[in-house]
N, C-alpha and C positions, 0 to 999 in steps of 0.2 A: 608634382609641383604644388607649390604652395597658394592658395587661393583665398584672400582676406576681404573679398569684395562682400561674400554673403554673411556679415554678420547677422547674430538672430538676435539677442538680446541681450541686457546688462544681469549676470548673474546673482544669486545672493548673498554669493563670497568674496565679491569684487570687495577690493580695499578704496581708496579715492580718489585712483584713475580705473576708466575701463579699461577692458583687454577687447582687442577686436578678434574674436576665435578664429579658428578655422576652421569652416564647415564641417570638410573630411574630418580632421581630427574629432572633431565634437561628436559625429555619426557615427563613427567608428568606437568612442568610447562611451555612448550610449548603447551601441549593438540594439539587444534583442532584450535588456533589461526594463526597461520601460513597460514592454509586453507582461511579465509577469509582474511588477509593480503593480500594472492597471488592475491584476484581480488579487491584489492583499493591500488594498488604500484603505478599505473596510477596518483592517486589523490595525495599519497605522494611526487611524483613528480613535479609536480606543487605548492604545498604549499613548497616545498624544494625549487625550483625555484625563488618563489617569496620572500620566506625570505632569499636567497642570495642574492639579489637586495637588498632588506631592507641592509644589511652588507656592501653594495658596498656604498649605498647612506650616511651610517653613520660613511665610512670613514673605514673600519673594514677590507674589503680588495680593492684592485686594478679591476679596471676597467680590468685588463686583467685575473686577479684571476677567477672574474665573470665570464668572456668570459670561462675561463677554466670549471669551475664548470657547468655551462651554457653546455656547450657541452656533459660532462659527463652526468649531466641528460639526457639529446636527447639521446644520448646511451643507456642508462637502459630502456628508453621509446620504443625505437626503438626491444631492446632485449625484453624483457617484449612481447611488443605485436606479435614478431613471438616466443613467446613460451619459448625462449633459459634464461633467467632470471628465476630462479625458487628459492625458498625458501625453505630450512631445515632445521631438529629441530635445528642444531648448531649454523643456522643463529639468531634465537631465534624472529626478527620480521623483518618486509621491511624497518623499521627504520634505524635498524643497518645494514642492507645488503648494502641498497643504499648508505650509509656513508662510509662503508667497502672499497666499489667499488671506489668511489671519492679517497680513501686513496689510494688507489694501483695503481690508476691511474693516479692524482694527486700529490701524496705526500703529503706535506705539505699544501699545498692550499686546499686540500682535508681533512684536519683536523680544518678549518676553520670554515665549514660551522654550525659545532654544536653551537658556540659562543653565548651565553647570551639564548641557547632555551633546553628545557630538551625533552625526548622522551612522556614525560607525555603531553606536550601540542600538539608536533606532532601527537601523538595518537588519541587527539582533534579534531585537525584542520583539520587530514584527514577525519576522520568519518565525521564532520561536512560539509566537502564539499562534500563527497560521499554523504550523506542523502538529502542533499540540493539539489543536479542534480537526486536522485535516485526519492526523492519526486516528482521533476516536470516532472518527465517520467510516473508516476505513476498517477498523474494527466491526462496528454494529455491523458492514454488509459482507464481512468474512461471518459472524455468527447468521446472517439470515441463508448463505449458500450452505452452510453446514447445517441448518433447516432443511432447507432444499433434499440434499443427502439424504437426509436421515428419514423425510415421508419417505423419498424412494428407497429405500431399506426395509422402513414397515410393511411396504406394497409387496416387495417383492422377496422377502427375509427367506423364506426357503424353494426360489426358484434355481434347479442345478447348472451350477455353473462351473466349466473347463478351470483350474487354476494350472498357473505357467511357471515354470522356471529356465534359464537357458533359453527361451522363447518354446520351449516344447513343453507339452501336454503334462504335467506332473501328478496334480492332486486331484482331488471334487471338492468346490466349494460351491459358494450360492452368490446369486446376484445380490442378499442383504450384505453379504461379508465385504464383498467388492464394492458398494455403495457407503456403509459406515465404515470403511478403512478412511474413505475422503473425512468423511463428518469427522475422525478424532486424528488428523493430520494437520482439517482448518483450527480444528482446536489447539493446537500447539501451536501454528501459525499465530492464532488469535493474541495467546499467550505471549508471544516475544514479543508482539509489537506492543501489548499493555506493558512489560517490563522496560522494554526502552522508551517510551511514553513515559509510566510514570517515576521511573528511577533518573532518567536523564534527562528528555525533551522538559518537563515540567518543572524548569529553574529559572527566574528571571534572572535579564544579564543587564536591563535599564539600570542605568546609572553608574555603568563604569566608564562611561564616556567615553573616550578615543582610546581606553583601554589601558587607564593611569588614573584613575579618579579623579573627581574635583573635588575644590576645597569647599565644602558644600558639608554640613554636619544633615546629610541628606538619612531618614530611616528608610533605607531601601526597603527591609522587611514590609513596614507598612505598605510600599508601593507593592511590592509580591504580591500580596495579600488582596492589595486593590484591583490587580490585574489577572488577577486570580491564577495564579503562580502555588502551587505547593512549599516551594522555598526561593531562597535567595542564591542564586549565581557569585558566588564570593569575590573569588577574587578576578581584578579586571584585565589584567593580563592572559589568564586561562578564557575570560569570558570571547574574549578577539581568539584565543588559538581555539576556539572548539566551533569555528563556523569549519560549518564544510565535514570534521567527524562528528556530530551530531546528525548534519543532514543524511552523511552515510548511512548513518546507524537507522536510520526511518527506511533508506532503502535497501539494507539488509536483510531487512524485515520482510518489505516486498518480494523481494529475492527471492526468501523462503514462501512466502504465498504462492506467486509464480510457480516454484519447483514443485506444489502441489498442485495447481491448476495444468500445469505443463506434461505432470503425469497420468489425470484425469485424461487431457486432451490426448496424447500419445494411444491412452490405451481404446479412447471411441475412434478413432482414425482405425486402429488395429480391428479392431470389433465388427466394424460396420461395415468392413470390406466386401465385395461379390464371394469370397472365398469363404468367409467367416458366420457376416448377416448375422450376429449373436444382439444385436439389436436394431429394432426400427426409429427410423428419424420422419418425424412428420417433415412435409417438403418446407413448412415455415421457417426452417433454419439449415434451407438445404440448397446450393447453388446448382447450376445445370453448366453446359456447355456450348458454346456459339457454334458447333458442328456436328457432336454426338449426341444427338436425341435423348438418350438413354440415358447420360449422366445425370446422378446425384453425387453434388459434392457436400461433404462436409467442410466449407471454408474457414467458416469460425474457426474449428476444433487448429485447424492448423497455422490459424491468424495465431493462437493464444500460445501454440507452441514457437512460432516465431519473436513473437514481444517479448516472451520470455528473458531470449536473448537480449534484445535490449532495453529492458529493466535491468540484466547485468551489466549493460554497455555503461548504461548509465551510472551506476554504484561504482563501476570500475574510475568511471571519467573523476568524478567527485572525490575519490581517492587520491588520484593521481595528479587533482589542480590544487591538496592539501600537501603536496610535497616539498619539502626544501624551503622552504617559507621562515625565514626568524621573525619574532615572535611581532603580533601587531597587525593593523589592519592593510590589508591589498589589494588595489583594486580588481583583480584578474578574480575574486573571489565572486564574484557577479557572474561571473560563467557557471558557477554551480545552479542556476536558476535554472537555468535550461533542462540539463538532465535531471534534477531534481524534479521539476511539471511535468517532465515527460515520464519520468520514470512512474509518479505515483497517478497521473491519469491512467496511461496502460496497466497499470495493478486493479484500478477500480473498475475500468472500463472489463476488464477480461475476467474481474468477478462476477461482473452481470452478465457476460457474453455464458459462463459457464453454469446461472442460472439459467437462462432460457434454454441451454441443452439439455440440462435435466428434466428442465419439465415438457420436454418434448420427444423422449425418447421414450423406447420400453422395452422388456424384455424377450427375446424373441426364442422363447420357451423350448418348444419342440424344434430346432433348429439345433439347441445348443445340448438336449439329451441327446439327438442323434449323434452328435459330434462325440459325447463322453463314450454310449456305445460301441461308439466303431474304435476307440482305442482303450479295448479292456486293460493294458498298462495303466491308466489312469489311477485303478482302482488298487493294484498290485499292493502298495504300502496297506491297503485299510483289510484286503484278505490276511498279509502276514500280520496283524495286529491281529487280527479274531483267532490264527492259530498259538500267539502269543496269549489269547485267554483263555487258550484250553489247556495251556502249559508247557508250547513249546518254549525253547528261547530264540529270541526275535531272530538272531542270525542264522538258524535252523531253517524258522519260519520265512524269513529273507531268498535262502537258495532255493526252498521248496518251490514256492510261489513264483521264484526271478525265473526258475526251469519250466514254466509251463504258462507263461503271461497270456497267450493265445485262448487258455483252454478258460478262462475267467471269462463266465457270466453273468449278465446282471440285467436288472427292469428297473425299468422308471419309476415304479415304487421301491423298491430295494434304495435305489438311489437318495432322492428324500429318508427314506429310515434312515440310510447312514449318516444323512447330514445332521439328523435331529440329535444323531448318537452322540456326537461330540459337543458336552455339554462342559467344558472345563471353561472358564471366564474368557470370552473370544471366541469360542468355538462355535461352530455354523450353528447348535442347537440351543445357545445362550452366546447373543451376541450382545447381552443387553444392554439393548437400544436405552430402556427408561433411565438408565445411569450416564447415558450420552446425552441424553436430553436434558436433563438435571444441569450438566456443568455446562451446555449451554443458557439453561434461566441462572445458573449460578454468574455465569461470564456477564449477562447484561446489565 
């Protein structure tokens, strides 16, 4: 049923009659946006700021208009950040609030600042430069966990450690190997998301307005520039069809974080088991249980494997609300906010969740030679190599060694020697760390 008693207020768009809303309708097409609005009002202000510059520079208002307008923002910013700025459903977005504000405040000069731009490219420009600072934060705490890694690499660079294939027993490697495999995976991670960052996210789209230009001999470039933009977003048509795959592309990125945080977290679930014990977890990041005394849980490890999923939920969703759409702006396009905060909190949040497991585990040494011992197969490949240097050929050396895997002995020293033996670029005896470490000061 239709319910016209609660109106809320006269909008900004009303023409010279009002409309009396309907509540439902109005809360319904507000949803859940206003929520992420309230934390990018920051970034609206800024791109409001710099495109009243642009207006001053092309003559559109007065050097003192500016100065006006100018100040009013620093108020919103200044409100906003102790709390007192808040947004409701009536406001409808931070768009129209901060415009509201200038108007009340202002007057007339405060009705200026909308001039030749629509709320569709606003919408753009803020998200775009939210994504853009939200991406390079997200960044710097993928290179500090790949910090994280890599002390515990140098700690523990030639501690022997079971390697798996198949989930069974296969190689000997070390705890360094298994730790800087993460350090040069977040490095790749790191890597996409600076390329979709700076190749993509880093284009202004201000000034294409509802996604047709105005007739405005407006130098966008100049505004890029002011808003600190690498380039200019061209054309205004592509500038409306790239909401939504841009946002994807940020959390593709995550994606890929996740699938290495996910693998991290997989293999300490695996590790720490009562079967395994190949590491200890101080109890600060360990849960228990409301029955079994005894429990230590690793929760984290397997919170990080679950978000995982929904980081893809989310990339998935964002996909799938850019479907079928011709060309121009829509409002269902507002539902990308949602998984879009969800997806890149849960990225950042389980970056740090997987700092604090590193630095709170360690290697649980003689636990993990007895386990190598007791399956002298382990070693099988590195006996037929030593008979491969004496001159057999490997598949000789292969059936030799596959006929008597039982009769293979070895010591905990033996073991270390072999690790150091394989010194080829990666190998457990040159994993070098100083050349991971490098393209993390190189990355910053």
């Amino acid at each position: 049923m239709s319910d016209k008693k609660d109106t809320i207020k006269k909008k900004i768009w009303f023409k010279d009659g009002a409309v009396e809303l309907n509540r439902i309708i109005e809360e319904y097409n507000a949803g859940e946006d206003i929520l992420y609005d309230q934390m990018m009002i920051g970034d609206d202000v800024w791109c409001s700021r710099c495109y009243a510059q642009l207006l001053e520079k092309h003559d559109l208002i007065t050097p003192e208009e500016l100065a006006q307008l100018e100040q009013g923002l620093d108020e919103i910013l200044e409100l906003w950040e102790k709390g007192e700025f808040q947004l409701r459903v009536e406001d409808e977005d931070c768009h129209t609030k901060i415009e509201e504000y200038l108007i009340e405040r202002f007057g007339d000069t405060g009705k200026k600042i909308h001039t030749g731009r629509s709320r569709n490219d606003q919408v753009l420009v803020m998200m775009r430069y939210f994504l853009k600072n939200k991406a390079t934060k997200i960044r710097e705490n993928i290179l500090d966990l790949a910090e994280y890694f890599l002390k515990f690499a140098k700690e523990y660079e030639f501690v022997p450690m079971p390697g798996y294939t198949h989930m069974q027993k296969a190689m000997p490697t070390s705890v360094g190997t298994w730790a800087s495999s993460f350090v040069e995976s977040l490095l790749d991670d790191a890597r996409l998301l600076t390329v979709i960052t700076d190749e993509i996210i880093d284009q202004n789209p201000l000034g294409s307005g509802a996604g047709y230009g105005s007739p405005f001999d407006f130098d966008r470039d100049w505004l890029s520039e002011k808003l600190g933009f690498s380039r200019t977003q061209i054309n205004p048509i592509y500038c409306q069809n790239s909401r939504g795959k841009f946002e994807g592309l940020v959390l593709e990125a995550c994606c890929n974080i996740m699938l290495t945080l996910n693998k991290f977290a997989s293999d300490m679930l695996f590790f720490t088991t009562q079967e395994f014990q190949f590491f200890k977890m101080d109890d600060s990041i360990a849960t228990g249980s409301s029955i079994m005394p005894q429990k230590k849980n690793l929760d984290v490890a397997e919170l990080i494997r679950g978000r995982t999923a929904t980081v893809f939920a989310c990339r998935q969703e964002i996909a799938t609300n850019t479907l079928n759409k011709i060309l121009g702006y829509h409002r269902d396009g507002q539902e990308m906010k949602r998984p879009l905060f969800l997806g890149l909190r849960y990225t950042d949040m389980s970056i740090d969740a997987a700092k604090a497991i590193i630095a709170n585990i360690e290697p649980n040494e003689e636990v993990m030679i007895e386990s190598m011992i007791a399956s002298p197969g382990l070693f099988a490949a590195h006996k037929a190599f030593e008979l491969v240097k004496q001159g057999m050929t490997f598949r000789d050396a292969y059936r030799q060694i596959g006929s008597n895997i039982q009769g293979i002995e070895i010591s905990p020293e033996e073991i270390r020697e072999m690790l150091k033996q394989s010194t080829h670029q990666g190998g457990t005896g040159n994993l070098q760390l100083d050349k991971l470490e490098e393209q993390i000061k190189a990355m910053r």
